[in-house]
C-alpha positions as CSV (number, residue, x, y, z in Angstrom):
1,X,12.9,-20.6,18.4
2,X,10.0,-18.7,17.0
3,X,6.9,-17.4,18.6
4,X,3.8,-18.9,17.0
5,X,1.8,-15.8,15.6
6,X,-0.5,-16.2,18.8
7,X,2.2,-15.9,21.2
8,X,3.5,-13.1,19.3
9,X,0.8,-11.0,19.9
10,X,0.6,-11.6,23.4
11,X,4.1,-10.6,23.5
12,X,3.4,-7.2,21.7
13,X,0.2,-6.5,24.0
14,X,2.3,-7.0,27.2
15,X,5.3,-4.3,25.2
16,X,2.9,-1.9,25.1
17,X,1.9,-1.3,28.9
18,X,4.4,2.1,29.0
19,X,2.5,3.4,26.2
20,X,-0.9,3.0,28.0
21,X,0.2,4.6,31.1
22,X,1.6,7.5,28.6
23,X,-2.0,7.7,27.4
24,X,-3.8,7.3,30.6
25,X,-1.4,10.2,32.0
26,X,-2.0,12.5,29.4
27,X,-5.6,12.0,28.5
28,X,-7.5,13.7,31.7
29,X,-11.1,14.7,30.5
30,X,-11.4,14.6,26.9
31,X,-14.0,16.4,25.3
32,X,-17.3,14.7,24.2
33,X,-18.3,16.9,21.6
34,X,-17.4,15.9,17.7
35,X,-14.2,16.9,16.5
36,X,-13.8,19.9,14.5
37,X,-12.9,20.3,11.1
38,X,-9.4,19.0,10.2
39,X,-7.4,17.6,7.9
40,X,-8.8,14.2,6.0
41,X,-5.6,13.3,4.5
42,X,-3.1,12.9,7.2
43,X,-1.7,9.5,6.6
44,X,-1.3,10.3,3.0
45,X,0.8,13.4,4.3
46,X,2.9,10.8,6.6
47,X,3.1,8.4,4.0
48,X,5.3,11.2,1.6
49,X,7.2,12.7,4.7
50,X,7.9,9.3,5.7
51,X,9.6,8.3,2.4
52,X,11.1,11.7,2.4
53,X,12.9,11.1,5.2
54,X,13.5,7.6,5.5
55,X,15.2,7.4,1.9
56,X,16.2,10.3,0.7
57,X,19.8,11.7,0.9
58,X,21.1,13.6,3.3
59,X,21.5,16.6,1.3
60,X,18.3,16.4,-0.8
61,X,15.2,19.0,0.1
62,X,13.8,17.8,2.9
63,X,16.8,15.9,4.0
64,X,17.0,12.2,4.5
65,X,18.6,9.2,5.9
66,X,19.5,7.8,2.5
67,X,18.4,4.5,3.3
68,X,17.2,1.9,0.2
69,X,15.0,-1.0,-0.2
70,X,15.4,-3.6,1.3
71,X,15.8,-1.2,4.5
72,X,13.2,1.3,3.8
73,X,9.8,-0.5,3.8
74,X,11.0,-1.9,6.9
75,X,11.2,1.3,8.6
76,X,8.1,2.4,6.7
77,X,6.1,-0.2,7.9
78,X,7.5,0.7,11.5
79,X,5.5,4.1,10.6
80,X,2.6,2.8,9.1
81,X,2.3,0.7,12.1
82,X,2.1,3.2,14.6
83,X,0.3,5.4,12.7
84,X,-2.6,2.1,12.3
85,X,-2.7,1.5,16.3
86,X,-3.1,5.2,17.2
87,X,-6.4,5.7,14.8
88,X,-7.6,2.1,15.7
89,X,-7.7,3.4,19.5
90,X,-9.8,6.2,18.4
91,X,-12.3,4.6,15.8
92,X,-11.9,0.7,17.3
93,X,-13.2,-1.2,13.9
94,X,-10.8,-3.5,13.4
95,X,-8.2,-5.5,15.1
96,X,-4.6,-3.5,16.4
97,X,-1.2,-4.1,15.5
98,X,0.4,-4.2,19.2
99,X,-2.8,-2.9,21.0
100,X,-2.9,-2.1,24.6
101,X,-3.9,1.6,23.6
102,X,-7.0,3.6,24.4
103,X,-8.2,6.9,23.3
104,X,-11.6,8.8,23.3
105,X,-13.6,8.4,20.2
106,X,-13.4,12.4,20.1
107,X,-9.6,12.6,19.3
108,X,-8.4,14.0,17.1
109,X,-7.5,11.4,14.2
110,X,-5.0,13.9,12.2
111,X,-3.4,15.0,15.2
112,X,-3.1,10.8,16.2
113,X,-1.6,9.9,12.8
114,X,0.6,13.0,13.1
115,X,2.0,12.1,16.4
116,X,2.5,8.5,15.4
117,X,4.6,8.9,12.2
118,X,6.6,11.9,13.6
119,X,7.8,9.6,16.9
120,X,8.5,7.1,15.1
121,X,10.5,9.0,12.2
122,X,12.8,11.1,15.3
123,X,13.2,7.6,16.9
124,X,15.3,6.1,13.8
125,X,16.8,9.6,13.3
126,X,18.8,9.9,16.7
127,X,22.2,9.9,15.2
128,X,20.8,12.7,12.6
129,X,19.7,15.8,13.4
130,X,19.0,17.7,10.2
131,X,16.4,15.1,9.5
132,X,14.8,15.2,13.1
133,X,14.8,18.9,12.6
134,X,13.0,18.5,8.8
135,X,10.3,15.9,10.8
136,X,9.4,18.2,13.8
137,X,9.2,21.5,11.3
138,X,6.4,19.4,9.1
139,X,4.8,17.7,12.8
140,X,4.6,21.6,13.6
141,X,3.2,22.6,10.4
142,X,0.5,19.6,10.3
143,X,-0.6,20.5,14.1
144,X,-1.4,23.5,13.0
145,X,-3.7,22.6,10.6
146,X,-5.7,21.3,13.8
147,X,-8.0,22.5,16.2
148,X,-6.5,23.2,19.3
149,X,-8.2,21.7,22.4
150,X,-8.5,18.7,24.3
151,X,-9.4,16.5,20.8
152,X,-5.8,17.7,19.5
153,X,-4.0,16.9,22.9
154,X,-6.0,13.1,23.1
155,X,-5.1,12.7,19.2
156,X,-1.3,13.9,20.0
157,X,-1.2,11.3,23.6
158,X,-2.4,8.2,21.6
159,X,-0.4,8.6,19.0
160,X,3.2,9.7,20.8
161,X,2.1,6.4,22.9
162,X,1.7,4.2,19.3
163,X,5.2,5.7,17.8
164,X,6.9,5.0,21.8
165,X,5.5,1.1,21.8
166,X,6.5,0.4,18.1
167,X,10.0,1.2,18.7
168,X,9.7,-0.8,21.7
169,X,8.4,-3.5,19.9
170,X,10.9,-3.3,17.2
171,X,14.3,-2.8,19.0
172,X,16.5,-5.7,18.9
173,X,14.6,-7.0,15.8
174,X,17.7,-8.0,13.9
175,X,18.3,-4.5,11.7
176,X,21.4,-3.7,10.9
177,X,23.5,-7.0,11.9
178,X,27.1,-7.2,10.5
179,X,26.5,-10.7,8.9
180,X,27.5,-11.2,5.0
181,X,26.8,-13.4,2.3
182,X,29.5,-16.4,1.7
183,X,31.3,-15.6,-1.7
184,X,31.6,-18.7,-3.5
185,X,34.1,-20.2,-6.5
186,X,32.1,-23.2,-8.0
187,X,29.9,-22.4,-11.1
188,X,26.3,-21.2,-9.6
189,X,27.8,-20.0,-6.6
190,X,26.9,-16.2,-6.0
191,X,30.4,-14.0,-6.0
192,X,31.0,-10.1,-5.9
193,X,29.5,-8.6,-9.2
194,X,32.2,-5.6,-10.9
195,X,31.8,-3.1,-11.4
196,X,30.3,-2.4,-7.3
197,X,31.8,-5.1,-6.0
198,X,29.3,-5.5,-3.1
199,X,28.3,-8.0,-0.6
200,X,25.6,-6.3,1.4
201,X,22.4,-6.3,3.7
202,X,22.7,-10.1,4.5
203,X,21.1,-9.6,7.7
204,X,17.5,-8.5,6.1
205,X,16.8,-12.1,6.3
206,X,17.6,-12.1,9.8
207,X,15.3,-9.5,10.5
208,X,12.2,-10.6,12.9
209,X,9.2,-10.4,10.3
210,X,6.1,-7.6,11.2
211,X,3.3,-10.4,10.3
212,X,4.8,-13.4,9.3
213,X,5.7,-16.5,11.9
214,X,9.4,-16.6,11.0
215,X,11.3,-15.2,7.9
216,X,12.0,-18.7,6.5
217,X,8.1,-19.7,6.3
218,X,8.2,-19.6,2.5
219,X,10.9,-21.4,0.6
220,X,10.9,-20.7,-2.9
221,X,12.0,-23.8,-5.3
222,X,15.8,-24.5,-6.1
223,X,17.2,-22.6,-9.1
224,X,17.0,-24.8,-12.4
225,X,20.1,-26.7,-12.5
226,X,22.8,-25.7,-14.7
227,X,22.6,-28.2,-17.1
228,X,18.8,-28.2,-17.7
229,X,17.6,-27.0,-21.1
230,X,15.1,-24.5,-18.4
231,X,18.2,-22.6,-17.4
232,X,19.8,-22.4,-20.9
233,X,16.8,-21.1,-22.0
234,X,16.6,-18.2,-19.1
235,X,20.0,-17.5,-19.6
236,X,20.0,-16.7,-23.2
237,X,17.0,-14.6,-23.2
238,X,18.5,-12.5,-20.0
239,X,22.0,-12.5,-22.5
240,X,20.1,-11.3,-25.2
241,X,18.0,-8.6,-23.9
242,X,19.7,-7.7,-20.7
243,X,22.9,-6.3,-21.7
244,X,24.4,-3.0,-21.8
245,X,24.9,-3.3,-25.2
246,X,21.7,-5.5,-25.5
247,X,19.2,-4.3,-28.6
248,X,15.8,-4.1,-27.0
249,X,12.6,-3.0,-29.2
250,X,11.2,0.5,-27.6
251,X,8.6,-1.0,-25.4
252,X,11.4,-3.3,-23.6
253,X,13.7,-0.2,-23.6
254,X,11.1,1.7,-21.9
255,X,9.7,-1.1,-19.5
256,X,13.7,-1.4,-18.4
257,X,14.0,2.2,-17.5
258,X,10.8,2.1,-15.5
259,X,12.4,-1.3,-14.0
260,X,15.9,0.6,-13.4
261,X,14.9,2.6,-10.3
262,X,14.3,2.4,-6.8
263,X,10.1,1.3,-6.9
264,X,9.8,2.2,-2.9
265,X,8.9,5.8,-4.0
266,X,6.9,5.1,-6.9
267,X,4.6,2.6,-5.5
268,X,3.6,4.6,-2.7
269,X,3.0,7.4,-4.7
270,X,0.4,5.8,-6.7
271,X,-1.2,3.9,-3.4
272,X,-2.1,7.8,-1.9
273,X,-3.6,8.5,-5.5
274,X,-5.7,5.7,-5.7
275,X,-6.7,6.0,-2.3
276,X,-7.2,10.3,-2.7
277,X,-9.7,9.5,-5.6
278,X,-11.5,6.8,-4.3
279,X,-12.0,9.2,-1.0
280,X,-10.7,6.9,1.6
281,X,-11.6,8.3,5.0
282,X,-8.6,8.3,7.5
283,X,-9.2,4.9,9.1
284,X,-9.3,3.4,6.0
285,X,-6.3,5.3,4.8
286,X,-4.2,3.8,7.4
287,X,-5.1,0.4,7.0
288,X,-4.5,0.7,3.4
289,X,-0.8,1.6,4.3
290,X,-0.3,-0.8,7.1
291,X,-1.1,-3.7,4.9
292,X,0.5,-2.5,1.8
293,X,4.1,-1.6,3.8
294,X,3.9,-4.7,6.3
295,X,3.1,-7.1,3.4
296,X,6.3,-5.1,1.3
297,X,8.5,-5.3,4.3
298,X,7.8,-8.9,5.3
299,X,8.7,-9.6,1.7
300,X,11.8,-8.2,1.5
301,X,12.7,-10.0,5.0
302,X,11.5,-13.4,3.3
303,X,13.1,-12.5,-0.2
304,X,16.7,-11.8,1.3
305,X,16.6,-14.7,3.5
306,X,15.9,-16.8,0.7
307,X,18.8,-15.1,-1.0
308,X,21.1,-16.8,1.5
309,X,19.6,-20.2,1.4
310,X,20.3,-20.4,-2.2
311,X,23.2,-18.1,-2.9
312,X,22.9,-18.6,-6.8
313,X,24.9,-16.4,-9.1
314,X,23.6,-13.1,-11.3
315,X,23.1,-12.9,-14.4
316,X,26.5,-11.3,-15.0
317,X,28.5,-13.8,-14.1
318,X,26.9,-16.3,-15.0
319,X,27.0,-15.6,-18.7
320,X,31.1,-14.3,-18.6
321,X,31.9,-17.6,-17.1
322,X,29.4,-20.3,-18.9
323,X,32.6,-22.5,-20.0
324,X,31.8,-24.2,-16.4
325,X,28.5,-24.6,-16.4
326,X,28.3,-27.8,-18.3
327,X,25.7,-26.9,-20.3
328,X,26.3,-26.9,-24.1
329,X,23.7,-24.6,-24.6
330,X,25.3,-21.7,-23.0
331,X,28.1,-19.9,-24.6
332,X,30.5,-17.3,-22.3
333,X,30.6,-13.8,-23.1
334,X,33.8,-12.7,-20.8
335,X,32.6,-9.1,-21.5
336,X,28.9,-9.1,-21.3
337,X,28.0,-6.8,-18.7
338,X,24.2,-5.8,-17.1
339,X,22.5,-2.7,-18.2
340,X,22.4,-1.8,-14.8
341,X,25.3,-2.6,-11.9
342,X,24.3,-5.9,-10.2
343,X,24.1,-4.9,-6.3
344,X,25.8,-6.8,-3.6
345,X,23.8,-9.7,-2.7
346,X,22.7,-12.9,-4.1
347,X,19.9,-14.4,-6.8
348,X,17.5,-15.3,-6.1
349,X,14.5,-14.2,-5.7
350,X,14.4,-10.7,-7.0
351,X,14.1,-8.0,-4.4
352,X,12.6,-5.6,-6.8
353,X,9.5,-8.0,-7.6
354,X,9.3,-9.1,-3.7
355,X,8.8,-5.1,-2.9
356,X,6.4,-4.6,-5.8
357,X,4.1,-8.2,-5.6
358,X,4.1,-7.6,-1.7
359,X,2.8,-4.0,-2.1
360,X,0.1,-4.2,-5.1
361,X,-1.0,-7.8,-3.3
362,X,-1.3,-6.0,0.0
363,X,-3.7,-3.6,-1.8
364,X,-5.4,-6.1,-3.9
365,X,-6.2,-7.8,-0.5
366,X,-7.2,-4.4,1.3
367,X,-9.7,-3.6,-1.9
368,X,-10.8,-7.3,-2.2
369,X,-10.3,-7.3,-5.9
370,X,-7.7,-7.3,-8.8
371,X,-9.8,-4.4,-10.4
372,X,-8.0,-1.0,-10.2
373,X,-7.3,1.7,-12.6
374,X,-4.2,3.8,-11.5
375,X,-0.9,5.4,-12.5
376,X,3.0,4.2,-11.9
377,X,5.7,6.8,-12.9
378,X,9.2,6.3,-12.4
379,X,11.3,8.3,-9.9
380,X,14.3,9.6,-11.7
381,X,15.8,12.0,-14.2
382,X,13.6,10.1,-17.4
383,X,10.3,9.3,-15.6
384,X,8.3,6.6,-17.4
385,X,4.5,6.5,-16.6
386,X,2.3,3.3,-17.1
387,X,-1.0,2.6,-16.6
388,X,-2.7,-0.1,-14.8
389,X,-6.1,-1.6,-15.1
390,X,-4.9,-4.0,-12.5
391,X,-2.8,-4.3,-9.3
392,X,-1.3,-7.2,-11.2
393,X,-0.3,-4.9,-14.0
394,X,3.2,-3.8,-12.3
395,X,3.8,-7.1,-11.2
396,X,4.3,-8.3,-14.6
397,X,5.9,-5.4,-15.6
398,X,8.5,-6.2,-13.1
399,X,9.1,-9.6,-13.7
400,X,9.7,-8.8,-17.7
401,X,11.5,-5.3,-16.2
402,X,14.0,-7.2,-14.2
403,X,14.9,-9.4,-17.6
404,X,15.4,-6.0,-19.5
405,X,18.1,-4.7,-17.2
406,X,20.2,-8.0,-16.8
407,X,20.3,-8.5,-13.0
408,X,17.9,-11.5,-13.1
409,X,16.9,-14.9,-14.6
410,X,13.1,-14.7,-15.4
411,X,12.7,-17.5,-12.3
412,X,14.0,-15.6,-10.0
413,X,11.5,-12.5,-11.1
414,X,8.6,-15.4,-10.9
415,X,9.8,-16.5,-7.7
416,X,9.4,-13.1,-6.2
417,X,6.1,-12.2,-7.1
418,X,5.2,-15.8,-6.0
419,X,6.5,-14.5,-2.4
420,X,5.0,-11.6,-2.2
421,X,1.9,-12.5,-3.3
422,X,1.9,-15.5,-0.8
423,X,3.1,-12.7,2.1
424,X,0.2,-11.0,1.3
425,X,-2.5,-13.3,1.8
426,X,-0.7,-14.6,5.0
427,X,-1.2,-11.2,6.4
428,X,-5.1,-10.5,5.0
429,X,-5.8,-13.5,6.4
430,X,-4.1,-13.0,10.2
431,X,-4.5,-9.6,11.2
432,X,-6.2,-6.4,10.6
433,X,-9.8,-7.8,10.7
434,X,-12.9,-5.9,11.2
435,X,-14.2,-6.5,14.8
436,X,-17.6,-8.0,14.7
């Protein structure tokens, strides 16, 4: 049984009572007088340490937990949430998160988002100490970058209290459950896709969702059925161009190398350079983020447990085994293989165009308009840069991307930036409000 979004609320308000006596303790007689100069680009600090750290390796410089989409916005949204709630007790302009905190308008706002990111960041790193070690060395370096004094010590309170009621809020959420996804035999049925061979993160749609009511709240339609002349048509055009032996004209071969890599890094990226240019204070930096990585995250939650509902094939093996699909437009190719390894769960909706719709929706909603001129470039060892007059822009790109490298049928691109995009505007439209 699911909490109505009201009750939900309630429920986080009442988690956060330790926190408040964790302020309340700390905070004696904070200091009136306006806060001296400090950093104005905190969160945009906390956003980079935070991917740092949540995804990348182990051994990489600064170390990481190694952890990929559909995991990482989760736990960046965790951040971005604490990190929201600990300025919002300072500035108090628009609607918390969890609430229940309080803080003098004079703290200090770097030293609160800071405080926020870093607890939260050590509390998923227990079981690794390299990467708690990497956070506290960059907490240490951004404190000092900080007046000291009582604006600092309110700033740190409030926001060690935001980090301690998040990952109260968020234990026993449904991360990392041991479900998997039923491996089927009858044509449409999703099985494990050679070369990887993998059937994971089936419990991301089991995962309690940061805004939305309950992760099944919106159903994407059926795959077309195997016989239609729709599905021919998808499958042919993902056989022709999504191969690994596929001939693609240079614009497709560069839109599926930008499509090829993880887009958790990228998107950030070009969020903190849109909002460095456009001069967003830190208030408005941090609700940027909490919308952008709560709509992502609540997306990937709604995308994967739509995965399980429908539990339809890939690409791949759709098109080696098309003798039993009935349809006599399709034609098997026993050795057609993606130009990218299919990864261990089902289609569809694409996770890749979840992630990417949820974030550029998010920050369509956050700027109120479609209207932005920005950057995407690629994270790997052949970046690919595009440019955008449009947070829409990289949603398209994705959806044709996703064709390019063979692991989807167009729908199930469409689908996801339908879900995202409908995420979004759940999320504008329920929390993070200005306060009248």
């Amino acid at each position: 049984m699911h909490l109505s979004t009201q009750q939900s609320r309630a429920t986080r308000w009442r988690s956060t009572t330790m926190a408040i006596a964790l302020v309340a303790g700390t905070i004696l007689a904070p200091a009136a007088s306006v806060v001296a100069a400090e950093p104005s680009d905190m969160v945009l600090r906390w956003n980079s340490n935070a991917i740092a750290a949540i995804g990348n390796l182990p051994t990489a410089t600064p170390p990481g937990l190694g952890q990929p989409p559909p995991l990482a916005p989760i736990h960046l949204a965790m951040v971005h949430g604490a990190i929201y709630d600990a300025v919002q007790a300072i500035v108090e302009t628009h609607e918390p998160y969890l609430g229940g905190l309080d803080a003098p308008s004079s703290a200090s706002k770097a030293a609160a988002v800071a405080a926020a990111a870093r607890g939260v960041l050590v509390g998923l790193a227990t079981a690794s100490p390299t990467v708690t070690d990497s956070v506290n060395a960059l907490y240490d370096a951004s404190l000092l970058e900080i007046p000291d004094g009582a604006a600092e010590t309110a700033g740190v309170a409030v926001g060690a209290a935001a980090a301690a009621a998040m990952l109260a809020d968020r234990a026993g959420d449904g991360r990392f459950g041991t479900t998997t996804f039923d491996v089927g035999d009858d044509p449409g049925e999703w099985r494990l896709v050679p070369p990887l061979n993998a059937n994971s993160f089936h419990w991301v749609g089991d995962v309690r969702p940061f805004t939305l009511e309950r992760p099944d709240q919106y159903r994407i339609g059926a795959p077309f059925p195997l016989s239609s002349p729709e599905y021919a048509a998808e499958f042919n055009e993902v056989k022709s161009l999504g191969g690994a032996t596929s001939t693609r004209t240079p614009a497709q071969a560069e839109l599926a190398s930008f499509s090829s890599v993880n887009p958790f890094p990228m998107v950030n990226r070009g969020l903190r350079e849109i909002a460095a240019a456009r001069g967003l204070s830190v208030s408005q930096q941090a609700r940027l983020f909490v919308m952008t990585t709560m709509s992502a995250a609540d997306s990937a939650i709604a995308c994967w447990e739509n995965k399980d509902h429908w539990n339809f094939w890939r690409p791949q093996t759709a098109i080696q085994l098309a003798g039993s699909d009935g349809n006599p437009a399709t034609v098997a190719d026993p050795g057609w293989t993606s130009l990218i390894p299919s990864p261990g769960y089902p289609d569809p909706p694409s996770g890749f165009n979840c992630l990417v719709s949820g974030t550029m929706n998010g920050a369509r909603a956050y700027f109120g308009t479609n209207r932005m001129t920005f950057d995407l470039t690629s994270i790997g060892a052949a970046p690919v840069t595009r440019h955008y007059k449009q947070f829409s822009g990289p949603i398209k790109d994705a959806i044709d991307g996703r064709v390019y490298v063979g692991l989807h049928f167009r729908r199930a691109d469409e689908q996801g930036a339908w879900l995202g995009m409908k995420v979004a505007k759940w999320l504008d439209s329920h929390y993070f409000a200005a306060i009248d």
